[in-house]
C-alpha positions as CSV (number, residue, x, y, z in Angstrom):
1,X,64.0,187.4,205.6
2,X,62.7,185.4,202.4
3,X,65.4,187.6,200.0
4,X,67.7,185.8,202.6
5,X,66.5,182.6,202.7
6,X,65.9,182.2,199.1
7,X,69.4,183.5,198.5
8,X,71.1,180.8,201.1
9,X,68.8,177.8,199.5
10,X,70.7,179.3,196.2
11,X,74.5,179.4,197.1
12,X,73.4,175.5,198.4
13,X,72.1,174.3,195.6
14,X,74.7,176.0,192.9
15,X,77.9,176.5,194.5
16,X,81.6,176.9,193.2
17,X,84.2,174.5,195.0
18,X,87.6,175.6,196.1
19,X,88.9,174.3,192.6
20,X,86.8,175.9,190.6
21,X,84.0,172.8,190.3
22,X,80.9,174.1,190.0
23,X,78.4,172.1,193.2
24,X,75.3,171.4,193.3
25,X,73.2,170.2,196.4
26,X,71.1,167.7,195.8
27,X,68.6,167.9,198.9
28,X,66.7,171.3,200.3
29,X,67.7,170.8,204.1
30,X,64.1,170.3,205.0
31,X,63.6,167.7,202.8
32,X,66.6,165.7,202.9
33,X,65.6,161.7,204.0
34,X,67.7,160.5,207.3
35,X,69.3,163.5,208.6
36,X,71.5,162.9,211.2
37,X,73.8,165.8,213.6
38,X,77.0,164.1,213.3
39,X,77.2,163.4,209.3
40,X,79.0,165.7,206.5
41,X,79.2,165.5,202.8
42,X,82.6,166.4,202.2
43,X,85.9,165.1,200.8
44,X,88.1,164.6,203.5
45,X,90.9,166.8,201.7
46,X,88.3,169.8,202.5
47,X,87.1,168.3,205.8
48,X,90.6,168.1,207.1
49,X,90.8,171.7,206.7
50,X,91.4,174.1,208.9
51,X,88.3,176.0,210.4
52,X,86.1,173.7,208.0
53,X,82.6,174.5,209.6
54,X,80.7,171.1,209.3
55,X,77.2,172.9,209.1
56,X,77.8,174.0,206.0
57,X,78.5,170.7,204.9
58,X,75.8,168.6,205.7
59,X,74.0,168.1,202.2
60,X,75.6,166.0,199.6
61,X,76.1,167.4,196.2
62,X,77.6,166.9,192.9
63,X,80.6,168.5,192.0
64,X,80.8,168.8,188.2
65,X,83.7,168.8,186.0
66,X,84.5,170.3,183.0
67,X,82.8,169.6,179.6
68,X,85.2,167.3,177.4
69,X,86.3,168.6,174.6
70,X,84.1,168.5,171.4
71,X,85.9,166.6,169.2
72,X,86.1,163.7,171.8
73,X,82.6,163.9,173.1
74,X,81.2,160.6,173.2
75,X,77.4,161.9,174.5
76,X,77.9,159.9,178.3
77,X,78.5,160.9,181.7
78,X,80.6,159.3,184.2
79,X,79.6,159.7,188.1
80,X,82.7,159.3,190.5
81,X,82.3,157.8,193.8
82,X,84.7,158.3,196.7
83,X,85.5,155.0,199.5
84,X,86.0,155.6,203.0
85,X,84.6,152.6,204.4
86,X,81.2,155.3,204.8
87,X,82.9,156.3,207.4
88,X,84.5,159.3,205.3
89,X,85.1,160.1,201.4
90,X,88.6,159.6,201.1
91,X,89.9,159.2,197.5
92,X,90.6,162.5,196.8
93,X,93.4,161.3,194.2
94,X,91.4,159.1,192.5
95,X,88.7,160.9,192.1
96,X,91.1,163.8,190.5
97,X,92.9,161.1,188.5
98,X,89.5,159.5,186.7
99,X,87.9,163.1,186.0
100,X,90.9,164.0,184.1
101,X,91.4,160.8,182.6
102,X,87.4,160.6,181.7
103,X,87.2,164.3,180.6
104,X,90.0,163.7,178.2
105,X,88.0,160.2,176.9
106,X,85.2,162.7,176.4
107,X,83.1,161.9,179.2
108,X,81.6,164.4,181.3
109,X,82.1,163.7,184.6
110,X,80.4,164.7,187.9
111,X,81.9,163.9,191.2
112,X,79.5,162.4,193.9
113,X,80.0,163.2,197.5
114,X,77.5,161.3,199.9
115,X,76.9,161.9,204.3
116,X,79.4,160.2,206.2
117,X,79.8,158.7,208.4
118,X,77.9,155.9,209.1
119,X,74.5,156.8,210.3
120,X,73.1,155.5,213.7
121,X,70.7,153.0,213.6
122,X,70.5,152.5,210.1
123,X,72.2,150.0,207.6
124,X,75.7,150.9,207.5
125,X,74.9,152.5,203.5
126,X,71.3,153.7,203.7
127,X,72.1,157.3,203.6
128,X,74.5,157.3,201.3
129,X,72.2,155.0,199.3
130,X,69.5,157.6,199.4
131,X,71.9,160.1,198.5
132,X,73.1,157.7,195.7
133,X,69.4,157.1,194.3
134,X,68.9,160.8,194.6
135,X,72.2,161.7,192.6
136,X,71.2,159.5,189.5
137,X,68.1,161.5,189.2
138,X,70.0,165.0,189.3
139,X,72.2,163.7,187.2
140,X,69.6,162.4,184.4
141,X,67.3,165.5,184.8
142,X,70.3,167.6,183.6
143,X,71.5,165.1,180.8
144,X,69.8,167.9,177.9
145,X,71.2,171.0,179.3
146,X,74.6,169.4,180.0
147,X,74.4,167.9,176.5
148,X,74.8,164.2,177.3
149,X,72.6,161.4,176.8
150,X,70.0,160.3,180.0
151,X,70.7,157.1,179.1
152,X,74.4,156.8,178.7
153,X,75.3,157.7,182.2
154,X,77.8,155.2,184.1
155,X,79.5,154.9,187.8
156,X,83.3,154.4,188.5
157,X,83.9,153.6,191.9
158,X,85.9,152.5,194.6
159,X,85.5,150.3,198.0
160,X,82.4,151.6,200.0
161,X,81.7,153.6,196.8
162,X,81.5,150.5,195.0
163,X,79.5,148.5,197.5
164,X,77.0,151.9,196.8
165,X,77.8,151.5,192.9
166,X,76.7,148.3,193.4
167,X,73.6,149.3,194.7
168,X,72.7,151.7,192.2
169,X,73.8,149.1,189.7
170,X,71.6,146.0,190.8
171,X,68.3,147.6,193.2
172,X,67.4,151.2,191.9
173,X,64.0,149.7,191.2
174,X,63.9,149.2,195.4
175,X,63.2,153.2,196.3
176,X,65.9,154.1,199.1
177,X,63.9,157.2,200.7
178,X,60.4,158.3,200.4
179,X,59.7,161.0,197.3
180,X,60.0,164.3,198.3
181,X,59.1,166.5,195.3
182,X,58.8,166.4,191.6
183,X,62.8,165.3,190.8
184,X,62.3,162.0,192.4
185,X,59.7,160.9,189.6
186,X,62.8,160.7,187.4
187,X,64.0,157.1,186.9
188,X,67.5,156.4,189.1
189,X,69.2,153.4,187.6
190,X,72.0,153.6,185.6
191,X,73.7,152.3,182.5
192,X,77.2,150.6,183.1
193,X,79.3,150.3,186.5
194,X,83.0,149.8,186.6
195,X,83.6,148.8,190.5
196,X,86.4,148.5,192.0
197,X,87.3,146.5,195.2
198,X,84.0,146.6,196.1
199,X,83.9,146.1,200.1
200,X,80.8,144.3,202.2
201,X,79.7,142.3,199.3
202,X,79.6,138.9,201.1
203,X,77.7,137.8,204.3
204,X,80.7,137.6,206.3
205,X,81.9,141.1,206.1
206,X,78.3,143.0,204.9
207,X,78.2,144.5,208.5
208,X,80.9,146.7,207.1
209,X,84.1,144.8,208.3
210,X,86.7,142.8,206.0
211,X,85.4,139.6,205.1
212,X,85.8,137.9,208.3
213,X,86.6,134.8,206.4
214,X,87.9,135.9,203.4
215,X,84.6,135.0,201.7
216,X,84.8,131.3,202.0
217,X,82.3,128.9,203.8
218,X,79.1,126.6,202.8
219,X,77.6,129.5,204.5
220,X,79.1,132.4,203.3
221,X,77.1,134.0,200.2
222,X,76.5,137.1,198.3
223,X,74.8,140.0,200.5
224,X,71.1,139.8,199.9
225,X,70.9,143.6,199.8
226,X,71.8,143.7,196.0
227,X,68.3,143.1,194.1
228,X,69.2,142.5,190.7
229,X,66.5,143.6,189.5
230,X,65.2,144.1,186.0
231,X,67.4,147.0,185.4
232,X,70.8,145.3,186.5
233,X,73.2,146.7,184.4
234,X,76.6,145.4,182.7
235,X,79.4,146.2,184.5
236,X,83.2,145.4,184.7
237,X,84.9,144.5,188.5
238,X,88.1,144.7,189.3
239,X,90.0,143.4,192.8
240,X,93.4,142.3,194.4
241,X,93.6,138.7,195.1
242,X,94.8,139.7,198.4
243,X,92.5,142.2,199.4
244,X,90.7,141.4,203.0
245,X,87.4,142.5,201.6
246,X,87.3,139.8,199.1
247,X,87.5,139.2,196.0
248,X,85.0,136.1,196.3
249,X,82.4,138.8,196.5
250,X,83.2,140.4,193.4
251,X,83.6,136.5,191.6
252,X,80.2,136.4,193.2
253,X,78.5,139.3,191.6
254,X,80.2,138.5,187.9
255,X,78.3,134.9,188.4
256,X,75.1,136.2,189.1
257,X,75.5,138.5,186.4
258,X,75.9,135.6,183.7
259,X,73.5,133.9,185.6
260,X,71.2,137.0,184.3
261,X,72.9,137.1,180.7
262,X,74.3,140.2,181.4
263,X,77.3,141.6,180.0
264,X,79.9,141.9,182.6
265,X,83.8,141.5,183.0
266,X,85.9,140.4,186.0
267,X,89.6,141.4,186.4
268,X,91.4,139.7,189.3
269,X,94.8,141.2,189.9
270,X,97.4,138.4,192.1
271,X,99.2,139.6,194.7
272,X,97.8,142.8,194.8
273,X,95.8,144.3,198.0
274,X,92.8,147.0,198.8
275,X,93.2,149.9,196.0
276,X,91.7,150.1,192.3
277,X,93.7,148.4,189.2
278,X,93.3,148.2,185.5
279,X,92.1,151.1,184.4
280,X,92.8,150.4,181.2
281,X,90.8,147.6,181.6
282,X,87.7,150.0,182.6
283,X,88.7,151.7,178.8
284,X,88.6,149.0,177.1
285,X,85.2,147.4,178.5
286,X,83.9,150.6,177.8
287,X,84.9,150.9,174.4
288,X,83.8,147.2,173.6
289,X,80.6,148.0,174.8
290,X,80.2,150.9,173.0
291,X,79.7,153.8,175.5
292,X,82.6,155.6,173.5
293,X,81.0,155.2,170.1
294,X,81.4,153.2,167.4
295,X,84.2,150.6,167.5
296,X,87.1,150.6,164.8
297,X,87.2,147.7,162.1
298,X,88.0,144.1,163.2
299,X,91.7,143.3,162.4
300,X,93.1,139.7,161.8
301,X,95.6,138.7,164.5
302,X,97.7,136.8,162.2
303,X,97.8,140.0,159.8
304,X,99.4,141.8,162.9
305,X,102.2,139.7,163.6
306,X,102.8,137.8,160.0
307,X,106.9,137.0,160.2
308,X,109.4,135.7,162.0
309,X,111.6,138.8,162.4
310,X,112.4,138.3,166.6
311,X,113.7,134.7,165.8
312,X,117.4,133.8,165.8
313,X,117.3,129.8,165.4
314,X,114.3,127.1,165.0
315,X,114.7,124.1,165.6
316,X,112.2,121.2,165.4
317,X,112.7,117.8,167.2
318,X,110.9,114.6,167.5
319,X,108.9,113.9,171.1
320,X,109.0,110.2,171.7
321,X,112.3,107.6,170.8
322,X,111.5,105.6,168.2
323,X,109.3,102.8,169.4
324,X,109.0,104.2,172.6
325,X,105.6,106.5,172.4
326,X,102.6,105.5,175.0
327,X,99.4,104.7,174.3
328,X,100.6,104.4,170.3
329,X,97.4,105.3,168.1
330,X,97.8,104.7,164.1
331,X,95.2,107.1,163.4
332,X,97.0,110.0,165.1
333,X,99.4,112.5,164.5
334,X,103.4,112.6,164.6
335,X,104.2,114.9,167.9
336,X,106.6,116.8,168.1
337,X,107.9,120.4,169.4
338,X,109.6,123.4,167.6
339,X,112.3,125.6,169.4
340,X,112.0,129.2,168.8
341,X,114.8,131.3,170.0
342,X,115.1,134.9,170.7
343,X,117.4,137.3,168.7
344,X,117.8,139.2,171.9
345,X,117.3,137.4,174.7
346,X,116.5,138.6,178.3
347,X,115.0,136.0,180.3
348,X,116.3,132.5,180.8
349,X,113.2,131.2,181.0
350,X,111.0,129.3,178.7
351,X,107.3,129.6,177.5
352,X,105.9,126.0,176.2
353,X,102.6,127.1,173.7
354,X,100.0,124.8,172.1
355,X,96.8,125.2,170.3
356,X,93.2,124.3,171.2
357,X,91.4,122.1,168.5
358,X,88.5,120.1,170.8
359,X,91.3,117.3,170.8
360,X,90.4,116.5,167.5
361,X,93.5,118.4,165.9
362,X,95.6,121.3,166.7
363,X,98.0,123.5,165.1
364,X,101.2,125.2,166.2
365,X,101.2,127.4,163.0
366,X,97.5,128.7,163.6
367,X,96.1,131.9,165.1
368,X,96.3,130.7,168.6
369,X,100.4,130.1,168.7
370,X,101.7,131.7,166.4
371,X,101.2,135.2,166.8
372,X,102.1,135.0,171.0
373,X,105.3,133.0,170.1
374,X,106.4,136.1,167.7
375,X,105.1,139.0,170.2
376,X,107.3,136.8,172.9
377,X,110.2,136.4,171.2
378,X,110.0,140.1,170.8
379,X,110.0,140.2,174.4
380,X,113.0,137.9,173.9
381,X,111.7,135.1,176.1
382,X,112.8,131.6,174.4
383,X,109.1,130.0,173.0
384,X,108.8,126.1,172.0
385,X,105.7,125.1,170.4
386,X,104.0,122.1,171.0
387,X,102.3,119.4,168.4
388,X,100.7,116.6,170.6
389,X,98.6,113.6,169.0
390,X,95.3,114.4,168.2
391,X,92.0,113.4,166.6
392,X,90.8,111.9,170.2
393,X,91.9,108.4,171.2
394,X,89.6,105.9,169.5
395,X,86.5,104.7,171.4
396,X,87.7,101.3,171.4
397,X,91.1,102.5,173.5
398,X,89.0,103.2,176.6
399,X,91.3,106.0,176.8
400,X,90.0,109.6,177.8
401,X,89.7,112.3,175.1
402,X,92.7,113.8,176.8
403,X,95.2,111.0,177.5
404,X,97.3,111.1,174.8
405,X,97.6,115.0,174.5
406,X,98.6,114.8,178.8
407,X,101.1,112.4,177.4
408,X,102.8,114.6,175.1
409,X,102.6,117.7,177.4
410,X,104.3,115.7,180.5
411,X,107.2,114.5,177.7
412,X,107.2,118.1,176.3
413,X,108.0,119.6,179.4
414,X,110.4,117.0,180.6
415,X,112.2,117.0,177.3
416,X,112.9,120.7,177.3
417,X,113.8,120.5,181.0
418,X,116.7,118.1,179.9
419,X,118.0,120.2,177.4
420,X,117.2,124.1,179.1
421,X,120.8,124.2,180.3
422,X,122.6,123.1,177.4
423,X,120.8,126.0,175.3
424,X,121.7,128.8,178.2
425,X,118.6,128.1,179.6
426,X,116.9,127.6,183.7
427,X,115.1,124.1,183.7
428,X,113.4,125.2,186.8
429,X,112.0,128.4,184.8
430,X,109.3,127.0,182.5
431,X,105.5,127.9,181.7
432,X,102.9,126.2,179.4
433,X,100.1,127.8,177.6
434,X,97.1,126.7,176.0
435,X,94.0,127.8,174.6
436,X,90.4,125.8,174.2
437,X,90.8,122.5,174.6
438,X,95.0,123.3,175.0
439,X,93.5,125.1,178.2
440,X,92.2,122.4,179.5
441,X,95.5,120.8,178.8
442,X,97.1,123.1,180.6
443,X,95.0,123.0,183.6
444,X,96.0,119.5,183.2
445,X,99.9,120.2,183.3
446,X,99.4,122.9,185.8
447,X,97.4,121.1,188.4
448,X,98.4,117.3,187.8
449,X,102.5,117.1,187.4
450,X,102.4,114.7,190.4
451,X,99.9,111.9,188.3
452,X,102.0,109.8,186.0
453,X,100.3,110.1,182.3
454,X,102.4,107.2,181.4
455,X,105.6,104.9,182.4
456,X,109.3,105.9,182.0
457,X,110.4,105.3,178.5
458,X,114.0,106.4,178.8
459,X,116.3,109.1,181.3
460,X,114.5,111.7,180.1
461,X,111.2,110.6,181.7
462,X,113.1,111.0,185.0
463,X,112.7,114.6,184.7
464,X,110.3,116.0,186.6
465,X,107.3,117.1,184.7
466,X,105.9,120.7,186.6
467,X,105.6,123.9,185.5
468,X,106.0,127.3,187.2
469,X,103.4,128.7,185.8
470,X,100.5,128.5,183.1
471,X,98.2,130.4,181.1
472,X,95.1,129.3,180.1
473,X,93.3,131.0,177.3
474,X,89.6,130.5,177.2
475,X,90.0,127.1,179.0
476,X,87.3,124.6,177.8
477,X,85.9,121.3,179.8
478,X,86.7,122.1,183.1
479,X,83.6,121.9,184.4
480,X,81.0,118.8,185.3
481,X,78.5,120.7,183.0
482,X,80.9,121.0,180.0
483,X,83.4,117.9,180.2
484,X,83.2,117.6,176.6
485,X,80.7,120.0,175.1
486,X,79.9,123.7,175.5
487,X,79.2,124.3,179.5
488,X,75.4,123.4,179.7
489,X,74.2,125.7,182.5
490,X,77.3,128.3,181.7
491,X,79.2,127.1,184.5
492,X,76.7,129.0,186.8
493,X,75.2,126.3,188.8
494,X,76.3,125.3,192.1
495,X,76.2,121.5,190.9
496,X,79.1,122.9,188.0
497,X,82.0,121.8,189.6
498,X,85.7,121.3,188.8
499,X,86.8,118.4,186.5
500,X,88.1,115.1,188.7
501,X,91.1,115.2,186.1
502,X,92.5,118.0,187.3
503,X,94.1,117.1,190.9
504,X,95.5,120.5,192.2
505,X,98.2,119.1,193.8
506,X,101.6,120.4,195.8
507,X,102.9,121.6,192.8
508,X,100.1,123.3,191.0
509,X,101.2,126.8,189.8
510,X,99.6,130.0,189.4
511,X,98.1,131.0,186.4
512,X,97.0,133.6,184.1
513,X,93.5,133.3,182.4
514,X,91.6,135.3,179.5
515,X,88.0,134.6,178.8
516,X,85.7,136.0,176.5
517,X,82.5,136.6,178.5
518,X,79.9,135.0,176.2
519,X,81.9,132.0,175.3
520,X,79.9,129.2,175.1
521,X,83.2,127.3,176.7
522,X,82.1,129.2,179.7
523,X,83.9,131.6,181.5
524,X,83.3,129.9,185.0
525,X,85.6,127.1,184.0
526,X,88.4,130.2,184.4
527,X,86.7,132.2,187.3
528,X,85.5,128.9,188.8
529,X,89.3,127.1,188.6
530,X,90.6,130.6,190.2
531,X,89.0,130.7,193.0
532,X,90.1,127.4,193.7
533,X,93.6,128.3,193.4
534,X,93.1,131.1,195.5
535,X,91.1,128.8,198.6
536,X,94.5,127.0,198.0
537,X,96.8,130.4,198.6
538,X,97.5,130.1,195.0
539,X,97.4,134.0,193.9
540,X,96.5,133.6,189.9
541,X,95.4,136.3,187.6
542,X,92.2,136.6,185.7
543,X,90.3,138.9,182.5
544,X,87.5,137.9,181.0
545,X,86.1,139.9,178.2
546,X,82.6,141.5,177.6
547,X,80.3,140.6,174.6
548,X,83.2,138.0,173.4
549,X,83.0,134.7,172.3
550,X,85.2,132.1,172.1
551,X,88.6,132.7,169.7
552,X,87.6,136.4,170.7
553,X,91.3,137.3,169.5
554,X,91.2,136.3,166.2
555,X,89.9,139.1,164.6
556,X,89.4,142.3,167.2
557,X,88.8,145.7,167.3
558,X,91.5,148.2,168.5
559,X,91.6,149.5,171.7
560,X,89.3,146.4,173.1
561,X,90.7,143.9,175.1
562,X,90.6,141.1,172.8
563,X,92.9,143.3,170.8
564,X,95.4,143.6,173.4
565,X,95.2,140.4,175.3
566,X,98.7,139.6,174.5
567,X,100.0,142.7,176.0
568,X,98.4,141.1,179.6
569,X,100.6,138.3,178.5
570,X,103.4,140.4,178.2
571,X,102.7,141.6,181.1
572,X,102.5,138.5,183.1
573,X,105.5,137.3,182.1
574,X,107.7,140.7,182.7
575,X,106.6,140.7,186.1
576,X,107.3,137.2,186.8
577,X,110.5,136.9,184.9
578,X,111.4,140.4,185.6
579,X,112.2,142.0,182.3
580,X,112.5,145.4,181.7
């Protein structure tokens, strides 16, 4: 009877899956915390089975995958973790896509299957918490004999998986089960988190429903049974704008994250509902933070795109009539703006693109226009750049540090409005872009086409002066904290609210923002001007960007985000302006 029972606690705790995965238990059946009749540990693929006998799948277990390849090795691990509301582990696709996906990025990669369903009488996650906790350890105990480092092991995740990947992320220092033997003295947090659509993450849907009220309300906060505790890690979150278990709980979470100077990234996809996004996104965070290895030498953006090649015609023209310009400044620059027209055009619309320059000067020929006008004309989207009157309106004025830049923009848009047909062109198709203090500009045109800048000078100030769109690159002084300086409290604070300049009215647009994370031009003036749009129905887009400051793209490394930031332009645009 021992032989036997020896060999059965065997077979459990070593197993081969139906694929070929080799399994491993991670609980003796007598000592597994919170056992309950009516739970399984099985993907739902294998539960859904015919004749699947459920007793012999009441222990969760790892399922590990194969080792990567040596010469991509990078020395980490990657744990997967199924959704299924805890109700079931359901992701069976996903969790097949990111093994072979990770396993080729030289990860190895273990798949984590935890007791559903919900347990009676118990927090909706506290098994699957304790099997969560539990896994970590396994996992870390077997980092030298799997050949991976113990402390370069991370979590991808999805829905209920990442509500538990968020606990394993913020509270492993809060034990989720009593210790049972010798494995449970191994430490259980773990190094990075990517989490996607986490579910339950704010107080009106943490009972394990959608967020009743789609995580808005003076009352409505971040569940309090995330810790963040000393061993918070950085991680990267990405949700749908749409999804009923909100995205305000993953804004949440990025916020206290800063709040705790860690590094973190937050990618908000519009329009888009439950399900994971980006995972190129999750690559490129992890490569930044350099859980891949060593990061390729910085490249100059203007080296990358240095000529004029996608350009048919250019064409520069004066802003304001002779005479006519408001608010006249003789210390200021001329404006003006500079068609840029596509070889091959495929879109009638036009993007409008300006520098940043703290309002003190700007420059359409610099690092921030240049290169996106030439990787758009590419795209063959017509691009005309913007010079509007800086240094800053003098003192004496009374004017804000803004006026006469909101000027220009208003007459910028409204001049190539009045001249979009003759060129071929749809006056109702245009966007404006910005970076810096351009951002902020654009926020400006984005949110405040309805507030005259200045009187009508001549027919083309009859025009009207909105936008169908903006992008705002590393937006600065949109917040009360950082009106005209860096953001003093990072945005964080609850008293860091939205600009009164910027009115968010009937004809503000939707946007697309990029942020570095550790700009000192916080990141919360982007997260903190989305969610706004969003409370408004307004479905924007947002990246920010981990261990990046502020002009993160001028010089970048490949295969980071701040390297590729104008492809999520690109993108942007070919799915608004539907080009192929």
């Amino acid at each position: 009877m021992k032989l036997k029972t020896t060999l059965l606690v065997t077979l459990l705790l070593c197993s081969v899956s139906l694929f070929g995965y080799e399994r491993e238990a991670l609980w003796s059946k007598s000592k597994m915390p919170s056992q309950q009749s009516h739970q399984i540990a099985a993907m739902t693929d294998e539960a859904g089975k015919e004749g699947f006998d459920a007793d012999k799948h009441r222990i969760a277990y790892l399922e590990w995958g194969e080792k990567p390849a040596k010469e991509v090795d990078n020395d980490a691990c990657m744990i997967l973790i199924s959704g299924g509301g805890y109700y079931s582990c359901c992701d069976v696709g996903l969790i097949q896509m990111w093994r072979e996906r990770l396993t080729a990025l030289g990860f190895q990669t273990v798949n984590f299957v935890y007791r559903t369903p919900r347990p009676v009488g118990l927090p909706i996650y506290q098994t699957a918490w304790e099997d969560g906790q539990r896994a970590v350890r396994k996992v870390r105990s077997e980092a030298k004999k799997r050949g991976y480092d113990p402390e370069k092991i991370g979590v991808i995740s999805m829905s209920a998986g990442s509500h538990l990947a968020l606990l394993l992320a913020t509270s492993s220092q809060t034990p989720a089960y009593e210790r049972v033997d010798k494995l449970d003295d191994v430490p259980c947090h773990i190094n990075w988190a990517v989490v996607n659509a986490p579910a339950y993450v704010t107080t009106d849907g943490e009972e394990g429903t959608p967020a009743s009220r789609e995580g808005y309300g003076a009352d409505v906060k971040l569940s309090s049974v995330f810790k963040f505790d000393e061993k918070t890690c950085p991680m990267t979150l990405q949700h749908g704008g749409l999804d009923p278990y909100t995205p305000n709980g993953s804004t949440l979470i990025y916020r206290r994250l800063r709040e705790m100077k860690i590094p973190a990234e937050l990618h908000l996809y519009p329009n888009e509902g439950h399900g994971a996004f980006g995972f190129e996104r999750t690559v490129e965070f992890m490569r930044q933070m350099g859980y891949m290895g060593e990061l390729q030498a910085e490249e100059e953006l203007m080296a990358r795109f240095p000529n004029d090649d996608a350009r048919t015609e250019h064409i520069v023209e004066d802003l304001w009539a002779e005479g006519k310009m408001p608010s006249a400044q003789a210390h200021q620059c001329k404006p003006y703006i500079e068609w840029h027209l596509p070889k091959n055009k495929k879109t009638d619309a036009i993007q409008i693109i300006y520098s940043g320059g703290s309002y003190m000067g700007n420059d359409p020929d610099g690092f921030e226009v240049a290169p996106v006008r030439r990787y758009l004309n590419e795209l063959g989207i017509t691009v005309v750049t913007l010079k509007y009157r800086t240094p800053r309106p003098s003192k004496e004025s009374g004017l804000a540090k803004h006026t006469t830049a909101w000027q220009d923009l208003q007459r910028a848009i409204r001049k190539v409005r009045s001249e979009a047909a003759e060129r071929g062109l749809n006056p109702n198709k245009i966007g404006i872009m910005g970076s810096s203090a351009g951002g902020h500009l654009t926020l400006m045109g984005v949110t405040s086409s309805r507030q005259r800048a200045y009187l009508h000078t001549d027919v083309i100030d009859y025009q009207p002066c909105n936008v169908q769109w903006g992008i705002g690159i590393y937006p600065a002084y949109a917040l009360t904290d950082g009106s005209d300086a860096h953001n003093s409290t990072g945005g964080n604070a609850d008293s860091a609210v939205l600009v009164p300049e910027l009115n968010f009215d009937l004809d503000t647009a939707p946007m697309l923002f990029i942020h570095g994370d550790a700009d000192g031009w916080a990141a919360m003036n982007s997260v903190k001007t989305w969610e706004k749009m969003r409370a408004m129905g307004i479905q924007s887009e947002l990246h920010t960007l981990a261990l990046r400051d502020h002009c993160f793209q001028q010089k970048a490394a490949p295969g980071t985000g701040s390297y590729t930031f104008l492809e999520r332009i690109g993108d942007y645009l070919k799915q608004r302006l539907g080009i192929n």
